[in-house]
Structure formats: structure tokens, C-alpha cells
C-alpha positions as CSV (number, residue, x, y, z in Angstrom):
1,X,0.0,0.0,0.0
2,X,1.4,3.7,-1.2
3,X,1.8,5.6,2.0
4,X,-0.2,8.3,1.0
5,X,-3.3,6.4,0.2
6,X,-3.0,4.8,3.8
7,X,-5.3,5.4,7.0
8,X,-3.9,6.3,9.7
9,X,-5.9,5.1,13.0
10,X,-4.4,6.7,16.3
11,X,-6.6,6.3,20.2
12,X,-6.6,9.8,22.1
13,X,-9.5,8.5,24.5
14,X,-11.0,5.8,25.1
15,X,-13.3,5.9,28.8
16,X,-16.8,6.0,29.0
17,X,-19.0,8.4,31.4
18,X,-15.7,10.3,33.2
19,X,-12.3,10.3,33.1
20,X,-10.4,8.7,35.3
21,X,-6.5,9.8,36.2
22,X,-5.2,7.3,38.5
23,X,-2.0,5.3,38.6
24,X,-4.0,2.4,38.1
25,X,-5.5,3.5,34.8
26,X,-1.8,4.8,33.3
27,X,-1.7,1.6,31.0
28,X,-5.1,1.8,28.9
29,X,-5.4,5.8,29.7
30,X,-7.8,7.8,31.6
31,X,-9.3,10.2,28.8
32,X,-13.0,10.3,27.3
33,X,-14.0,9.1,24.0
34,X,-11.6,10.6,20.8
35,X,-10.0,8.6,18.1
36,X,-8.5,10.0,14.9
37,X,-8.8,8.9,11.3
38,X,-5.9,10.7,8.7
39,X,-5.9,10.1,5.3
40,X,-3.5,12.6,3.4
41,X,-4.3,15.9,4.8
42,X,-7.6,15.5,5.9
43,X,-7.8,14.8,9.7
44,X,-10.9,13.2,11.3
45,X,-12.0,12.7,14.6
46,X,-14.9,11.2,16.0
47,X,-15.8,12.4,19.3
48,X,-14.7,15.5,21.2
49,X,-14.2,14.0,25.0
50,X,-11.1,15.1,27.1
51,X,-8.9,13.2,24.9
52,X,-9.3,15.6,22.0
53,X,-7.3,18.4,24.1
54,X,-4.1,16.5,23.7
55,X,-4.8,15.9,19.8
56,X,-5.3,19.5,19.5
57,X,-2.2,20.5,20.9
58,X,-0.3,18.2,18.4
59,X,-2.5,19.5,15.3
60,X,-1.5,23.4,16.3
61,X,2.1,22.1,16.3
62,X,1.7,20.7,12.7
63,X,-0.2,23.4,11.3
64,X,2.8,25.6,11.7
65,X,4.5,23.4,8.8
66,X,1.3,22.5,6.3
67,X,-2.5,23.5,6.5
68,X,-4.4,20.9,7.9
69,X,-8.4,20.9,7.5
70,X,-10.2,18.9,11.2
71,X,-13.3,17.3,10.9
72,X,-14.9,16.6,14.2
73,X,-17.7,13.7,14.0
74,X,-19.9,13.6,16.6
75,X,-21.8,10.2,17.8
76,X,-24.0,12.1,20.5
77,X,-24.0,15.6,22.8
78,X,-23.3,13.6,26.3
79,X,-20.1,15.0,28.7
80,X,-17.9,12.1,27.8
81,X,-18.1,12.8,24.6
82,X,-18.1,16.4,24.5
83,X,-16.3,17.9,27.4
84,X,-12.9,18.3,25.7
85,X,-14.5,20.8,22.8
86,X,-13.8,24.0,24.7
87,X,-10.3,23.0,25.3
88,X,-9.5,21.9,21.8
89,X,-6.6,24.4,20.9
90,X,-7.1,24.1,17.2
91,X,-10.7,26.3,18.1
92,X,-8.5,29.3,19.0
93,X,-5.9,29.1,16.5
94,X,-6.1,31.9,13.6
95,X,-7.4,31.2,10.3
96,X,-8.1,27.5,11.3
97,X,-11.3,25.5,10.0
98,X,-12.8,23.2,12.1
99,X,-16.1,21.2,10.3
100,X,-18.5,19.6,13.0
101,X,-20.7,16.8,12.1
102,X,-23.9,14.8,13.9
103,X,-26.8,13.3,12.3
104,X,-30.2,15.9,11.9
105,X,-32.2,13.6,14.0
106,X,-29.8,14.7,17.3
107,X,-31.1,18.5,16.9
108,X,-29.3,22.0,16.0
109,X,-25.8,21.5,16.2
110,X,-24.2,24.6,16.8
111,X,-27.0,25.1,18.9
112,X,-25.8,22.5,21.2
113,X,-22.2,22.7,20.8
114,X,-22.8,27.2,21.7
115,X,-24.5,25.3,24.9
116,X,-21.7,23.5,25.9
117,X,-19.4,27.1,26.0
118,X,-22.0,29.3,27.4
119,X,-22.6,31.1,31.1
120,X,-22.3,29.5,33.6
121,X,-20.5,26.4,32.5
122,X,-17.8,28.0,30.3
123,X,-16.1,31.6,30.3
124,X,-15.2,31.7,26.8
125,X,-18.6,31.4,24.5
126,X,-18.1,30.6,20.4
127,X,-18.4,34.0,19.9
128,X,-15.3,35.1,21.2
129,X,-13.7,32.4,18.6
130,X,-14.0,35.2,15.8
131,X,-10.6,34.0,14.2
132,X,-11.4,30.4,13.7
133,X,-13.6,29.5,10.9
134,X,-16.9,26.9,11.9
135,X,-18.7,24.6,10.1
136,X,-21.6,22.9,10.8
137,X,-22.9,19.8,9.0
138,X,-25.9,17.5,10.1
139,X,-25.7,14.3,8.4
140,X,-28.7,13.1,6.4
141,X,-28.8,9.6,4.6
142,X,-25.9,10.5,2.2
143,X,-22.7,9.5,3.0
144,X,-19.9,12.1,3.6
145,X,-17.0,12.0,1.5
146,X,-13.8,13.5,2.0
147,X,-11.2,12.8,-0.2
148,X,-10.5,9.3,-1.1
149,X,-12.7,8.0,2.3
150,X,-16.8,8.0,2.5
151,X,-17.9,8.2,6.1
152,X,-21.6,6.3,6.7
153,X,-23.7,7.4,10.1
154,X,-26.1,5.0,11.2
155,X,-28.3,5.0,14.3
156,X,-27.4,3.2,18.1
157,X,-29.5,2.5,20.9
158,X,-28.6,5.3,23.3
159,X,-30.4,7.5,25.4
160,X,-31.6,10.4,23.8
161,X,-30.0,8.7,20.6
162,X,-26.4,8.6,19.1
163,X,-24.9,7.4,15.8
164,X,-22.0,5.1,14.5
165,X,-20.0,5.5,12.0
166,X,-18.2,3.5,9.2
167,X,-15.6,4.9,7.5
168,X,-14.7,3.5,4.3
169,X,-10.6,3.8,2.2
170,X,-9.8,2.1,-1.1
171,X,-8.2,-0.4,0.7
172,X,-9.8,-0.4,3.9
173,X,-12.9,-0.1,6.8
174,X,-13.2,1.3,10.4
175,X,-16.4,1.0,12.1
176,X,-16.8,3.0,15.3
177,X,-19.8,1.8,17.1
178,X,-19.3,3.4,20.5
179,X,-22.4,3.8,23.2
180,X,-24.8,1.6,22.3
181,X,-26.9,-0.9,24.2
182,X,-27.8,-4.5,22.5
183,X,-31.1,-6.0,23.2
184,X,-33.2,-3.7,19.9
185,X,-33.9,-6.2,17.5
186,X,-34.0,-3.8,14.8
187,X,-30.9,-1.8,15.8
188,X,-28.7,-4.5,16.5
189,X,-29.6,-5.8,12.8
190,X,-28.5,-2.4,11.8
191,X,-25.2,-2.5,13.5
192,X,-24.1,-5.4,12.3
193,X,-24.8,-4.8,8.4
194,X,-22.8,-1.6,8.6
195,X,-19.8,-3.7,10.4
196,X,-20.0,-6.1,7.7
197,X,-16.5,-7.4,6.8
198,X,-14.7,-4.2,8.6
199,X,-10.9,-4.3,9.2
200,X,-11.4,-2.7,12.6
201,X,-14.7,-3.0,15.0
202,X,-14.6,-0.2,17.6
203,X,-17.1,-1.5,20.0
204,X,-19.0,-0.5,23.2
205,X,-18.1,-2.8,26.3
206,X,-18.6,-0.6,29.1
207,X,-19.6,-3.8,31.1
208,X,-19.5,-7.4,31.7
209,X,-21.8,-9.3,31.5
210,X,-22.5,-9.8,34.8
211,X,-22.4,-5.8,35.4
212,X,-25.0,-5.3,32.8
213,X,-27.5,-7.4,34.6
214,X,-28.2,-3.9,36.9
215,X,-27.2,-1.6,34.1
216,X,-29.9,-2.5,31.5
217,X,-31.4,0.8,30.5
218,X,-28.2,2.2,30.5
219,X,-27.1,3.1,27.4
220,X,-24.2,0.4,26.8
221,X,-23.2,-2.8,26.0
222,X,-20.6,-5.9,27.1
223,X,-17.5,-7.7,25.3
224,X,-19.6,-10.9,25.0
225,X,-21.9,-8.9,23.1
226,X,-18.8,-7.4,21.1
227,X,-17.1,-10.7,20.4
228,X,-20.9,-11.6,19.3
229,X,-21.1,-8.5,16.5
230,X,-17.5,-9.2,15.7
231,X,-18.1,-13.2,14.9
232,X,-21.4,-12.5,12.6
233,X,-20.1,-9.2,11.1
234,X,-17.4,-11.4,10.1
235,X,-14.9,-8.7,11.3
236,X,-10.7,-9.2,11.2
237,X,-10.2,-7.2,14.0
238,X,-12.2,-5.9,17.1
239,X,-11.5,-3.1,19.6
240,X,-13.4,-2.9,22.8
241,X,-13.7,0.6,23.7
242,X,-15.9,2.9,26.0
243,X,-14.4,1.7,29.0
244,X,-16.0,1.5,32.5
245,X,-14.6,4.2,35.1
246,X,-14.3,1.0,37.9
247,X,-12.1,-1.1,35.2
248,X,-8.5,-0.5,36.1
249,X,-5.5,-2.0,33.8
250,X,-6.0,-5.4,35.6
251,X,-9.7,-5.4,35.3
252,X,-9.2,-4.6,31.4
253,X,-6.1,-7.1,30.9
254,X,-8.6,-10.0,32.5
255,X,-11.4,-8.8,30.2
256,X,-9.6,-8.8,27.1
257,X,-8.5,-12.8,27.8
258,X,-11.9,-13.6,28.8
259,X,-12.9,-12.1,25.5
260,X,-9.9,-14.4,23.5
261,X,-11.8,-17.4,24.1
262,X,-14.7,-15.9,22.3
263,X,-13.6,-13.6,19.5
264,X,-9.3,-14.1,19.1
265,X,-8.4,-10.7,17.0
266,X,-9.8,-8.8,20.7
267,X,-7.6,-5.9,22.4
268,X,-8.7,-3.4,24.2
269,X,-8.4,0.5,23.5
270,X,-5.3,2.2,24.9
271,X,-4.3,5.7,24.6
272,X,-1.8,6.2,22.2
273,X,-2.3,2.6,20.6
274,X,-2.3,3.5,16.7
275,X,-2.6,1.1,13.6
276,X,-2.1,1.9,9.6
277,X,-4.1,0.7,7.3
């Protein structure tokens, strides 16, 4: 594969509900939901949680060398996955151009993302951005294509909703399926036809399945569930992701074996982990 037709897959956070800075948590990482997606120039990232601060720092140091365009996807508008917006640096930067994305059935969204930096939860408001060019894009049924990749939404079962997405190279597929709850018939049918035959599975296994048994309602799913998708989406590689804020490095490590014995090609999310394509 030509290096410049390759996509580049890189973990900036991978916790569900909070994050979690403690010793304990050093090995998989402590920051909410991010991941990035490069191809060429074009720099996506699906989920704005306190991971995407540390991304942003990085993209304002490349920017000084070549113009680089960000494209934030986002599944849903709850904290985890939202929280590090107001702290992404590339937001401040002059003359930068930042494109958000969520699907129209979620609502107005630069409505929601203007809540999320407005009195009395944030001191500096979009407004005050005035150098930094936004974009605002609600996804319809059309995929969105930029440059050589086409990125598909398609709905989860969430509270209050969110959306997955599968994102789709010449020579490759990454389907990022995080905060969803199995158990909807109709939505779990849905899920697995857009992670049909996907290089990478992202998945949702926030619990085990013994912790989901007083967590139904939720919002989330477990890696026997994951290692489920994975077999009949007939998947090469799955990623469990979303983890719980109780599931230290040991409690992940003993999770990821348990899930072996189901589903081989398992890891589990770590910061900084990073694959090409």
C-alpha cells in the first residue's frame, strides 16, 4: 500500500461516562472518548471528550509546517463525549477551520455545541472564537465524503440517541460503534450490516456481563456482546472501547483474555495505541 493512500488510525480516548486519572489507569489511559482517522491531509475525529485536548495540541504544532483541515464527528452531545470541545486548541488558532458533524435527528448543532461554551458552564462562548472558521454539517442519509474516504452514520440504541459511523478507504474499513446498548432487534440488525466485513470493529463494552445485569437501561453494552457483533459481522479485528470508570489496567487485561476465548483478534483500547491501514 502507497503511504499516501494509507489510514492512519491513532486512540486519544477511550473511557466512557468520566475520566479517570489514576495510577492504576496509566496503561489503557484515563481520557474520554476521541479517536483520529488521517488520510493525506484531511484529519478526522470522531468524538470530542477530554482526549481531544491532547490531539489539539499536536494539530496546532503541525499546522505551523502545512495547513491541515479537522473534521470533528460527533456520535452524541453527552459530557464524555463532548467535554474536551472547549479546550480543543485548534478552536483558537487563527485562520483554522474546524467542520463539525452529527446526524439531523440529534437536533441543531451549533446550537448544542454554543451550549456546551455558554454562562455559567464555560467563560469563553463561540463567539469570542471570531478568528477560527466553523462549520456545521448534520448528516442526512448521504454519505460524507472526504477525499479518497466516505464516512456512513447510522443510528445506536442510546439514550436520547447517538450514531455510529463506518468509514470507508480504497483499501480499507473502520467501524466506530461506541455507546450503544444490545437487546433492539431492529438496531442490533442495523449495526451489524454496517460492520459487515470491517478491518477494525470499535465497540461499546462498558460492562461485563455480569455488570449489565443492573445496568440494562443504560445506554451500553458488554464484550460478549462485542465478540458476538464481531463473529457475525465477520470482522478481522475488534477493539473494545468505551471503557468503564471501575475497570482498572488489571480489570481490562482479565477482560480482554476472557474475550480471546470468544472472539481471538480482541484488544482493548489504549491511549496512544495506533494502527495503519
Amino acid at each position: 500500500m502507497h503511504e499516501d493512500s494509507a489510514v492512519k488510525l491513532n486512540f486519544w480516548g477511550v473511557r466512557g461516562s468520566i475520566p479517570t486519572p489514576q495510577v492504576e489507569n496509566l496503561s489503557y489511559g484515563g481520557n474520554t472518548a476521541c479517536i483520529e482517522v488521517r488520510s493525506n491531509d484531511q484529519v478526522l475525529i470522531f468524538d470530542g471528550g477530554t482526549g481531544i485536548r491532547n490531539l489539539g495540541r499536536l494539530l496546532v504544532e503541525e499546522s505551523r509546517a502545512k495547513k491541515l483541515t479537522s473534521h470533528v464527528f460527533l456520535t452524541h452531545f453527552h459530557w464524555d463525549h463532548i467535554q474536551g470541545i472547549p479546550f480543543f486548541e485548534v478552536l483558537y488558532q487563527p485562520e483554522s477551520h474546524v467542520t463539525f458533524y452529527s446526524s439531523c435527528s440529534l437536533g441543531p448543532l451549533e446550537d448544542k455545541l454554543e451550549g456546551v461554551m455558554s454562562k455559567p458552564y464555560f467563560p469563553v462562548s463561540f463567539d469570542m472564537l471570531k478568528d477560527s472558521q466553523r462549520s456545521f454539517v448534520e448528516i442526512e442519509s448521504a454519505p460524507v465524503r472526504l477525499g479518497d474516504l466516505q464516512i456512513y452514520s447510522f443510528p445506536l440504541n442510546h439514550p436520547q440517541g447517538a450514531f455510529g459511523y463506518r468509514i470507508e478507504s480504497p483499501h480499507s474499513v473502520i467501524v466506530y460503534a461506541s455507546d450503544l446498548e444490545h437487546g433492539n432487534h431492529g438496531l442490533d440488525g442495523v449495526l451489524r450490516e454496517y460492520a459487515q466485513g470491517a478491518n477494525i470493529l470499535i465497540y461499546d463494552a462498558q460492562y461485563t456481563p455480569k455488570e449489565y445485569e443492573t445496568h440494562k437501561g443504560w445506554g451500553h453494552s458488554t464484550w460478549l456482546e462485542a465478540t458476538q457483533v464481531a463473529r457475525d459481522a465477520k470482522v478481522e479485528h475488534l477493539i473494545l472501547f468505551h471503557h468503564d470508570p471501575w475497570h482498572d489496567d488489571q480489570s481490562l487485561f482479565n477482560i480482554v483474555q476472557n474475550a480471546r476465548f470468544q472472539f481471538e483478534n480482541t484488544i482493548a483500547a489504549s491511549e496512544g495505541w495506533f494502527a495503519v491501514l
